[in-house]
Kinemage of the C-alpha trace (Angstrom):
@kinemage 1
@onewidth
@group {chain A} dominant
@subgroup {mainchain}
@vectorlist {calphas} color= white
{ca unk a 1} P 104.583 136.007 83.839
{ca unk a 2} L 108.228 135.646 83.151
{ca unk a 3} L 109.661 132.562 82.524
{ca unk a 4} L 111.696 131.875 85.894
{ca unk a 5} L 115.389 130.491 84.852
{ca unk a 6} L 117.362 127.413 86.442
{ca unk a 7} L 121.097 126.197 86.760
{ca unk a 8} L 121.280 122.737 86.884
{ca unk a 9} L 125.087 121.422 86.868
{ca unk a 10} L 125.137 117.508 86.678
{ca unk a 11} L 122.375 118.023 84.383
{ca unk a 12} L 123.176 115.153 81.707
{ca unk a 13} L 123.055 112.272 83.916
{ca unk a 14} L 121.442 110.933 87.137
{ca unk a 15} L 120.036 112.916 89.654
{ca unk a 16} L 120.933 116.476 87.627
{ca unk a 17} L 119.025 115.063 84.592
{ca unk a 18} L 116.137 114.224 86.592
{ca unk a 19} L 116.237 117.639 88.104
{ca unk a 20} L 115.959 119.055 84.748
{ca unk a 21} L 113.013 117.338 83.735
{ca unk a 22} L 111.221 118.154 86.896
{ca unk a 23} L 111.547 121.986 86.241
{ca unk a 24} L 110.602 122.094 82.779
{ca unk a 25} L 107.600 120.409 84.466
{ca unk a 26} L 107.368 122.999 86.763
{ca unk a 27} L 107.621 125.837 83.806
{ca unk a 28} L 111.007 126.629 83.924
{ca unk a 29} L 113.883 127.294 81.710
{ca unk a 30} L 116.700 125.204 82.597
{ca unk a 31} L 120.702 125.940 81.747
{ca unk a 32} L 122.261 122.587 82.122
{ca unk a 33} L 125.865 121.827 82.697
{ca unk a 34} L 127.675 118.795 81.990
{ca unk a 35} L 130.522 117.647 80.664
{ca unk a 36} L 128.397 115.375 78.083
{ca unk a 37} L 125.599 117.054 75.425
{ca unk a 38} L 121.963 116.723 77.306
{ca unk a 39} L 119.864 114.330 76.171
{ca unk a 40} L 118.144 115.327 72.933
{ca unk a 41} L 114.407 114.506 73.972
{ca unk a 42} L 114.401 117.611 77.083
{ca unk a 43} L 116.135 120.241 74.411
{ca unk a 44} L 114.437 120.306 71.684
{ca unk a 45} L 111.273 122.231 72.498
{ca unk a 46} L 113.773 125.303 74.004
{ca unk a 47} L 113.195 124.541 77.597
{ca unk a 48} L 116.843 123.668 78.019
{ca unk a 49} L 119.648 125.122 77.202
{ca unk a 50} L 122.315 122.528 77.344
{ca unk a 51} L 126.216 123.812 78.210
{ca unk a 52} L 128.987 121.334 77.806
{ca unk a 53} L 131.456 122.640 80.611
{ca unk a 54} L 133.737 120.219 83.608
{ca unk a 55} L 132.789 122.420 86.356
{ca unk a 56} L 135.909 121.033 88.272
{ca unk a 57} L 137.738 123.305 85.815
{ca unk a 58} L 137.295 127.348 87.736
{ca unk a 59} L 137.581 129.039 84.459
{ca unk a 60} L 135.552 126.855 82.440
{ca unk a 61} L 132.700 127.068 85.235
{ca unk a 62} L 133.636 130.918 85.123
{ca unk a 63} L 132.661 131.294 81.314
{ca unk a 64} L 129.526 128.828 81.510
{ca unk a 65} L 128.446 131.339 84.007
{ca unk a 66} L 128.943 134.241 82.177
{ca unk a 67} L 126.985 132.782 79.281
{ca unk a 68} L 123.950 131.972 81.184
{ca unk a 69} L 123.343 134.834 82.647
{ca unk a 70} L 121.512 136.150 85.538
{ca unk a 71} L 119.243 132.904 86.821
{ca unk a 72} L 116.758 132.551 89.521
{ca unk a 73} L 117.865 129.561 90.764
{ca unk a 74} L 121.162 127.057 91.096
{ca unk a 75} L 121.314 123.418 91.753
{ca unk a 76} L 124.641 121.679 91.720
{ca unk a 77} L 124.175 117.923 91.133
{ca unk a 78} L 127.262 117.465 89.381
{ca unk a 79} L 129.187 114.723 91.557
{ca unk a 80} L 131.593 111.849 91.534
{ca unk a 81} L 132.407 108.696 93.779
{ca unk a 82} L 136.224 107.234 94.037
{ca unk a 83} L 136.131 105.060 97.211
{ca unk a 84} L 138.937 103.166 98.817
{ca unk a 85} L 140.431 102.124 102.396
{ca unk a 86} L 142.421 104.304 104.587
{ca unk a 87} L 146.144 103.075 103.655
{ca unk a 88} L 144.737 102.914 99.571
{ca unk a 89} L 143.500 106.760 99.239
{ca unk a 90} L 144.322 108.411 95.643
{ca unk a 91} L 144.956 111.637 96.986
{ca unk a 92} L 144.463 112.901 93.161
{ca unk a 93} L 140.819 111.626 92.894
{ca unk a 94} L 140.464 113.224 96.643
{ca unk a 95} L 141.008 116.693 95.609
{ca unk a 96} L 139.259 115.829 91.737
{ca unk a 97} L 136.163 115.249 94.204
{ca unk a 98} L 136.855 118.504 96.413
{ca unk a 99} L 136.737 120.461 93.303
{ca unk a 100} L 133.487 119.432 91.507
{ca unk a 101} L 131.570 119.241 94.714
{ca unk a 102} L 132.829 121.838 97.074
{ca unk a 103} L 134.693 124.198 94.564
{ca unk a 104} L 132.130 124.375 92.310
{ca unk a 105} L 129.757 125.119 94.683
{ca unk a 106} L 131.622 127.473 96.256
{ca unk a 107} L 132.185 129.280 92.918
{ca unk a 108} L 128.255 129.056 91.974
{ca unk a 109} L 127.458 130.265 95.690
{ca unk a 110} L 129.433 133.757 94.951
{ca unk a 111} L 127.907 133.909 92.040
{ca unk a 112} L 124.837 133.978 92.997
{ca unk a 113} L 125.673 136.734 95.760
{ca unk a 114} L 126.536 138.699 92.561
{ca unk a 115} L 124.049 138.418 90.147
{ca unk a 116} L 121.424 136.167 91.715
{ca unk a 117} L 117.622 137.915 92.292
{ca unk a 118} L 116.068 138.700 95.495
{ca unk a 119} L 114.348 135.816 95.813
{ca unk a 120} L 116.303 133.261 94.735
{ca unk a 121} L 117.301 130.164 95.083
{ca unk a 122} L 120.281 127.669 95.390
{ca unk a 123} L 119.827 123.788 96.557
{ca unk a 124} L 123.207 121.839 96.655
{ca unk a 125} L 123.305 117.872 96.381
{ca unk a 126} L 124.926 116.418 99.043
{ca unk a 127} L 125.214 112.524 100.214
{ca unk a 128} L 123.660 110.882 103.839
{ca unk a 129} L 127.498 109.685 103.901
{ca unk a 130} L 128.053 113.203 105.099
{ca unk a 131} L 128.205 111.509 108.414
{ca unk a 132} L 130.977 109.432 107.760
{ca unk a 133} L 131.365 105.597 106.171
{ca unk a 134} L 134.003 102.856 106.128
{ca unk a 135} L 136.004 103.168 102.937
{ca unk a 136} L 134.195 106.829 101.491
{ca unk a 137} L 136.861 108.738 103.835
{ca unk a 138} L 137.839 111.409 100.929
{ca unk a 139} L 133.695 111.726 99.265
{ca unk a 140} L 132.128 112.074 103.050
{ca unk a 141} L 134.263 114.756 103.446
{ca unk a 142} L 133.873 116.691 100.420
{ca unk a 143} L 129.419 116.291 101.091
{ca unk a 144} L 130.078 117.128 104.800
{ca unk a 145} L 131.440 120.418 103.853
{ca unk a 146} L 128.740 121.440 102.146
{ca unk a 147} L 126.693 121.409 105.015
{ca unk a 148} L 128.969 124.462 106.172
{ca unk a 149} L 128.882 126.283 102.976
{ca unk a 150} L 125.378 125.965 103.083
{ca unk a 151} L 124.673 127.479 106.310
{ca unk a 152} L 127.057 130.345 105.659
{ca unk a 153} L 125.585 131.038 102.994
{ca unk a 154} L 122.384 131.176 103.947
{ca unk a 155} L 123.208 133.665 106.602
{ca unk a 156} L 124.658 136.186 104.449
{ca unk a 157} L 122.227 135.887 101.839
{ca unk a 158} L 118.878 135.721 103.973
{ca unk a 159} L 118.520 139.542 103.560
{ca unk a 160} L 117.886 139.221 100.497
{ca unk a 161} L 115.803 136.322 100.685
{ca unk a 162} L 118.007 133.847 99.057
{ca unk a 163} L 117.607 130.289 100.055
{ca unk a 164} L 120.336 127.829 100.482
{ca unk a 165} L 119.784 124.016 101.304
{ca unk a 166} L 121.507 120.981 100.568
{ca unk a 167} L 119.418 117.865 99.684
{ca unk a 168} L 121.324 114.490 101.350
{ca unk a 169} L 120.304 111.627 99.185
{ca unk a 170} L 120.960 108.012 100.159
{ca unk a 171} L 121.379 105.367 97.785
{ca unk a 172} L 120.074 106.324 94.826
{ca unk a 173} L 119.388 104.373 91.473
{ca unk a 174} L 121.951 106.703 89.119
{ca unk a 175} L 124.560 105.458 86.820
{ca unk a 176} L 127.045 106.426 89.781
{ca unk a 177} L 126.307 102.799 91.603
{ca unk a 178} L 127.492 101.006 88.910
{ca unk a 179} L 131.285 103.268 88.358
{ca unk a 180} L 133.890 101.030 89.195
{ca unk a 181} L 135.860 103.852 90.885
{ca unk a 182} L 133.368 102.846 93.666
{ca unk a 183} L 133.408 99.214 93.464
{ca unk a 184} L 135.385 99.303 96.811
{ca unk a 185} L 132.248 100.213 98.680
{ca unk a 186} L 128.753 98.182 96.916
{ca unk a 187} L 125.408 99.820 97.677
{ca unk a 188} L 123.348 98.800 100.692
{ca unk a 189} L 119.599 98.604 99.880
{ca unk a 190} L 118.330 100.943 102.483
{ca unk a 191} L 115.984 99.794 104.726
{ca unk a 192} L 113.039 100.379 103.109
{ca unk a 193} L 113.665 97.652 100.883
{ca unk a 194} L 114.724 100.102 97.617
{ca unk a 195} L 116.822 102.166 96.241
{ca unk a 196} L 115.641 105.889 96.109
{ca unk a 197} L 115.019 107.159 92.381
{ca unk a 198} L 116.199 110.168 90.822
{ca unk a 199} L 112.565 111.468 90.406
{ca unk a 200} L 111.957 111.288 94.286
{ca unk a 201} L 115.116 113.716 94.866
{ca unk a 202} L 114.039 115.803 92.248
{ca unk a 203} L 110.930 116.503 93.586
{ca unk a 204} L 112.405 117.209 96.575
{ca unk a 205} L 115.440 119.849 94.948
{ca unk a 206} L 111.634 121.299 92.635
{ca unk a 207} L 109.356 121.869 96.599
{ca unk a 208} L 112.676 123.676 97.528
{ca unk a 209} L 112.689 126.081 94.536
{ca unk a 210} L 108.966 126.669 95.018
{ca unk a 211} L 107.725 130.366 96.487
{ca unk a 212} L 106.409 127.907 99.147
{ca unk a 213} L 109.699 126.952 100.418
{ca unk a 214} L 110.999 130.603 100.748
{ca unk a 215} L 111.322 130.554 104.400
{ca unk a 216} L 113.245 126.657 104.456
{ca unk a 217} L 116.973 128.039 104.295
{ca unk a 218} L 120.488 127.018 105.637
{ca unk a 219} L 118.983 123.156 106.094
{ca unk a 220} L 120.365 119.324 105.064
{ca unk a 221} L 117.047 117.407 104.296
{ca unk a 222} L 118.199 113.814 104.067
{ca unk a 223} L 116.587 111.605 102.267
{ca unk a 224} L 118.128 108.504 102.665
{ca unk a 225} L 114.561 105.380 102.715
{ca unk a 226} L 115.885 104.947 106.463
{ca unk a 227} L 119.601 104.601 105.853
{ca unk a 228} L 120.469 107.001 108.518
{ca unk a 229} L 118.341 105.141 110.873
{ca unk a 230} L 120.234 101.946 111.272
């Protein structure tokens, strides 16, 4: 069987990483971006293939692309948190945040179209702040949108049996909880009692990219340990 061949963006870090090691699980090959070298431990056996590349930068996203080739699936991790009040918004970090998580996905979304396999598939990482929260104005936003891009997506590519979903995480126990850009907003324990690991989305992002999931497209799963409950 061929090897089947991942894009992971985000991939050095947090959720992205732990996508990465849940796929070579899995049997895949795995192109990670990330604006930091991968972790040596998941690259040395060949599974990974580790691209240093700010996908907030179009033409730098542009040439990672080109150099990975055709792949059978994309996930775009890659994501950022600035937080502040209405009145205190840094309009710079606003649209910093537009372009890794919407612009980049937007980018690997057309793609995809191009080059992408029947077949394949492409799971963005969104945020259960999608919905809106008191001082994440400018990040709700930029997740909420891909809820759109999603679903358009998945209706012009579902003749060809491309899937597109977008995984909602709540809190989750990533490096990202402890930025100070956030420090504005500290993390609520959901109600569960826990924060949500990495592992636990990436299982998630993995069931998605399985032939079992082929008819799941154009959907947010949130998976929040009851966050959006309360």
């Amino acid at each position: 069987m061929t090897t089947r061949r991942a894009l992971v963006t985000g991939a050095s870090s947090g959720i992205g990483a732990a996508v990465v090691g849940a796929l070579v699980k899995r049997g895949w090959h795995v192109v990670g971006l990330a604006r930091r070298d991968l972790d040596p431990s998941v690259t040395v056996d060949g599974t990974v293939t580790g691209v240093r590349c700010d996908v907030g930068d179009p033409a730098a996203l542009a040439d990672a692309l080109t150099a990975a080739g055709p792949v059978d699936a994309v996930v775009h991790a890659a994501g950022f948190q600035v937080s502040a009040p209405l009145g205190e918004l840094d309009l710079d970090a606003g649209a910093s945040m537009w372009r890794v998580h919407v612009g980049a996905a937007e980018q690997l979304l057309d793609s995809a179209a191009r080059s992408m396999p029947d077949g394949g598939r492409v799971v963005l990482i969104g945020s259960r702040t999608m919905t809106g929260a008191a001082g994440k104005a400018q990040y709700a936003a930029t997740k909420a949108a891909l809820t759109g891009l999603a679903r358009s997506a998945a209706v012009e590519l579902m003749g060809r049996r491309i899937t597109v979903n977008v995984v909602a995480p709540g809190p989750t126990a990533t490096p990202m909880l402890d930025d100070p850009a956030r420090s504005a907003t500290p993390v609520r324990v959901p109600p569960m009692g826990r924060l949500i690991e990495p592992a636990e989305i990436a299982a998630t992002v993995a069931f998605l990219l399985d032939e079992h999931a082929g008819s799941i497209t154009g959907q947010t799963l949130v998976q929040c340990a009851g966050a959006s409950l309360t």
